[in-house]
C-alpha positions, 0 to 999 in steps of 0.5 A: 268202236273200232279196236285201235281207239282209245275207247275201246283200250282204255274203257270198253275192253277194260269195263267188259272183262272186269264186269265179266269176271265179277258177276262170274262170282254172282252167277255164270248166266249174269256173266254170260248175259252181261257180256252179249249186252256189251258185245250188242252194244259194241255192234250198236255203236257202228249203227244202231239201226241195225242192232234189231236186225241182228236181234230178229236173225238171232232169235229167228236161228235160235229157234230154228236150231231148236226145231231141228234138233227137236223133231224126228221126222227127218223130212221136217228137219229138213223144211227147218233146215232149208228156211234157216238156210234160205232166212239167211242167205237172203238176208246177206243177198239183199244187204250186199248185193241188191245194189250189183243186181240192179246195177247189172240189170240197168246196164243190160236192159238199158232200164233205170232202176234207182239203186237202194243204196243199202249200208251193209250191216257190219259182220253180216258176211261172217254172222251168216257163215258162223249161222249156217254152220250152226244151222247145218250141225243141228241138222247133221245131229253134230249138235244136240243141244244148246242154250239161247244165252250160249248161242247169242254168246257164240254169235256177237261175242264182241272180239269176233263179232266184225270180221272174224275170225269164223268160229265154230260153235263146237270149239267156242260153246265149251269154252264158256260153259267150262268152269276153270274159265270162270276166273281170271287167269294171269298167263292168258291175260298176259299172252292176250295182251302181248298177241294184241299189242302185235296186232296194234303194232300191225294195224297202226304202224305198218298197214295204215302207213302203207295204205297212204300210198295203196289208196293214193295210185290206186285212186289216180291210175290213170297217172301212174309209171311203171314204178308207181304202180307197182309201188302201190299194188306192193303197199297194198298186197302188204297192207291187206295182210297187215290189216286184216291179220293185225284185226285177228291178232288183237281179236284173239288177244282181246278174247284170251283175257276172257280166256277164250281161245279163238283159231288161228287165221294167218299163218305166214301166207306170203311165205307160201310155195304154191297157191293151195299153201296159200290158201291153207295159210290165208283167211284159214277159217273161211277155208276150213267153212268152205271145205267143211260146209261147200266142199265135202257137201258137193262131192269133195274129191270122191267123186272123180277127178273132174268132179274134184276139179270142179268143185274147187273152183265153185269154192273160189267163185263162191269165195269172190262172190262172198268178198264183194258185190262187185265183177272186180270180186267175181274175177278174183275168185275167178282167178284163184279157182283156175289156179287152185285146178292148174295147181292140181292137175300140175300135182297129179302129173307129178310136176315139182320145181325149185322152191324160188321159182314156186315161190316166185310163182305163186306170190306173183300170182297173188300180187297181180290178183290183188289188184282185182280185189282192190281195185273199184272197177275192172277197168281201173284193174286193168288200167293198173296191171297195165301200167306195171306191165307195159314198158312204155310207162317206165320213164313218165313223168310220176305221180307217186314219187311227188306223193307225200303223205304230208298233204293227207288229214290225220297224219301221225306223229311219226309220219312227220318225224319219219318224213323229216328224217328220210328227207335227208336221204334222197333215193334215185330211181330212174332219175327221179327223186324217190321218196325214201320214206315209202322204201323204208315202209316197204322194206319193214312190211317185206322183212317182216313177212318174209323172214321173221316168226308171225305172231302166232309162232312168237305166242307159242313162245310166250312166257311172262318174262321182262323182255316180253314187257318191254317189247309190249311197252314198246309197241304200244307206245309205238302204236300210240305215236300213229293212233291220230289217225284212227281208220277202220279195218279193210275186212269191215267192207266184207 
């Protein structure tokens, strides 16, 4: 059940806060248990198999956590802490990459083992790290009790369940055992509906329309010009954080209605002026795991400079690894951790530059590596940034231009309409009859990301006040003129 369905807006998420509320009259643990029911349900609907998966790793963490914090020998609490961790790890290393390890094998040795083929548990990735997290605490005594309902509570609360954001057990526990949160409250319902209104917007109208050019040079590299492709590492650059920031807008949104109050994940990303603002203003959750749970751990920055620099890289190619079972994952981690340690060495030598060139820099550089992240292969990687680099390729016959989204299935209503206006208004680029309607897109998701306030400046500025209604009609009337074609969120891959 995806969050842009109409089951899920106009009956899940309904049933859920409704239920929650009443039986919150009844007894605050029937709330709670009626809630980790429809959030099981929730993952159950995606794959049903994997529901007792999640039930075992839950039970077996929850006594694991108990164990730690129960036992005063330190050296038992560690043997605990070590097979939580391990329980874990394992866990996420054969769903996600059995299949990588064989294949490498295979090609290594020349041997030919059958690959199993596993269908990665949704949220794996995520659970795990919200799970060791936990785990770690319990060991560090940062957490001294808890109960079962509130910790399954923590884990599959359903708008966090599949892709985040990672929360921290200290600043989402409270929140459900505090008793001004029992009711429901209009404002929070308000801001909930308003932030997952921007979220749908993002999701449906910007990220889903460019994704019909992203997918299409990304899949026919071998054809594209200098201009396709970098059209298409454009719609895709601006497509990932329209997704995945439109996923956490609505996650935070549907959270607020039970008047729980999720972190922040984005923060205007593309607006940075070196990669490590990038990195504080991207993905901010996974940041804060990495440097709570892998950075500090190994050293952090006390242990000399090297030291420091090795440490950061460790944490982008544990990042890469995270994000995918794949060498195109491994060389993006790869990437950003050289440029994090070039980024560090250039600040202690005490560089500076004009903001437009940092910021050319740096989003160049996030531009170009994205085509990694995307790309299903290095080669087709490499294929890519060659034809967006290599001259000869400028004045090609084109694929992209010929595109037109037209000849997908589940085309929009407002694909239509808008194919139909635009195709009043030629564009020429290089003598070639440039389709108008993918400038139109890609000036809308620069604009957006460039020079208007995200979506959680516009929260912070939130008051229940008529042009605030009518923005949220408008944008869900919007989103729904684009909701028959339903696609998944990309960060589900993770």
């Amino acid at each position: 059940m995806l969050f842009n369905s109409f089951e899920f807006m106009l009956l899940f998420l309904p049933i859920a806060v409704i239920g929650y509320f009443l039986l919150q009259k009844v007894n605050e643990n029937f709330a709670k248990l009626f809630l980790v029911g429809m959030s099981l349900y929730f993952y159950a609907y995606f794959e049903v198999k994997y529901l007792l998966l999640i039930g075992v790793s839950l039970f077996t963490n929850a006594f694991i956590g108990q164990q730690i914090i129960q036992k005063i020998n330190q050296k038992t609490r560690k043997v605990f802490l070590i097979v939580g961790l391990v329980f874990n790890i394992s866990l996420l290393g054969y769903f996600k990459y059995s299949d990588f390890f064989l294949d490498n094998i295979n090609t290594l040795f020349g041997t030919d083992i059958p690959l199993l083929k596993l269908l990665l548990p949704l949220g794996i990735s995520f659970i795990t790290f919200q799970k060791i997290g936990f785990l770690v605490d319990c060991y560090k005594r940062e957490l001294t009790n808890f109960n079962f309902i509130d910790f399954c509570l923590f884990v599959t609360f359903f708008p966090q369940l599949i892709a985040g954001p990672i929360v921290h057990h200290s600043k989402v526990l409270p929140q459900f055992q505090d008793e001004s949160k029992r009711s429901p409250n209009i404002e929070n319902i308000s801001k909930g509906l308003y932030i997952f209104g921007i979220g749908l917007t993002k999701k449906v109208v910007i990220a889903d329309s460019l994704a019909q050019w992203a997918d299409f040079g990304f899949s026919n590299v071998n054809q594209l010009s200098t201009t396709d492709a970098w059209v298409s590492s454009l719609a895709y650059t601006l497509q990932l954080y329209f997704d995945f920031s439109g996923y956490c807008d609505m996650a935070i949104g549907a959270a607020l209605l039970f008047n729980i109050i999720l972190p922040i994940n984005f923060f205007s990303p593309y607006k940075s002026l070196s990669i490590q603002d990038f990195w504080r203003r991207w993905h901010m959750t996974l940041g804060r795991f990495f440097t709570q749970y892998v950075y500090i751990p190994l050293g952090g920055s006390r242990k000399g400079k090297i030291r420091t620099y090795l440490n950061l890289f460790t944490i982008f190619l544990i990042s890469g690894i995270w994000h995918g079972a794949g060498w195109t994952f491994v060389i993006w981690g790869v990437l950003h951790g050289l440029a994090i340690v070039i980024h560090r060495l250039f600040k202690n030598l005490g560089g500076k530059m004009p903001k437009l060139i940092a910021w050319i820099l740096t989003m160049g550089f996030v531009h170009v590596t994205w085509v990694f992240f995307r790309a299903t292969s290095v080669e087709d990687a490499l294929t890519m940034l060659n034809r967006m680099f290599n001259v000869n390729y400028l004045h090609i016959q084109t694929a992209l231009i010929q595109f037109r989204p037209e000849t997908l299935t589940g085309v929009s209503i407002m694909d239509n309409l808008i194919y139909s206006i635009c195709n009043l208004f030629p564009f020429q680029v290089t003598g070639d009859h440039f389709n108008f309607q993918t400038i139109l897109y890609l000036a809308i998701g620069i604009a957006i990301v460039l020079f208007t306030k995200n979506s959680i400046e516009k929260l912070e500025s939130f008051h229940p006040k008529p042009i605030y209604a009518f923005a949220l009609a408008s944008m869900f009337i919007l989103s729904l003129m684009y909701l028959n074609r339903v696609s998944s969120f990309l960060y589900f891959n993770f």
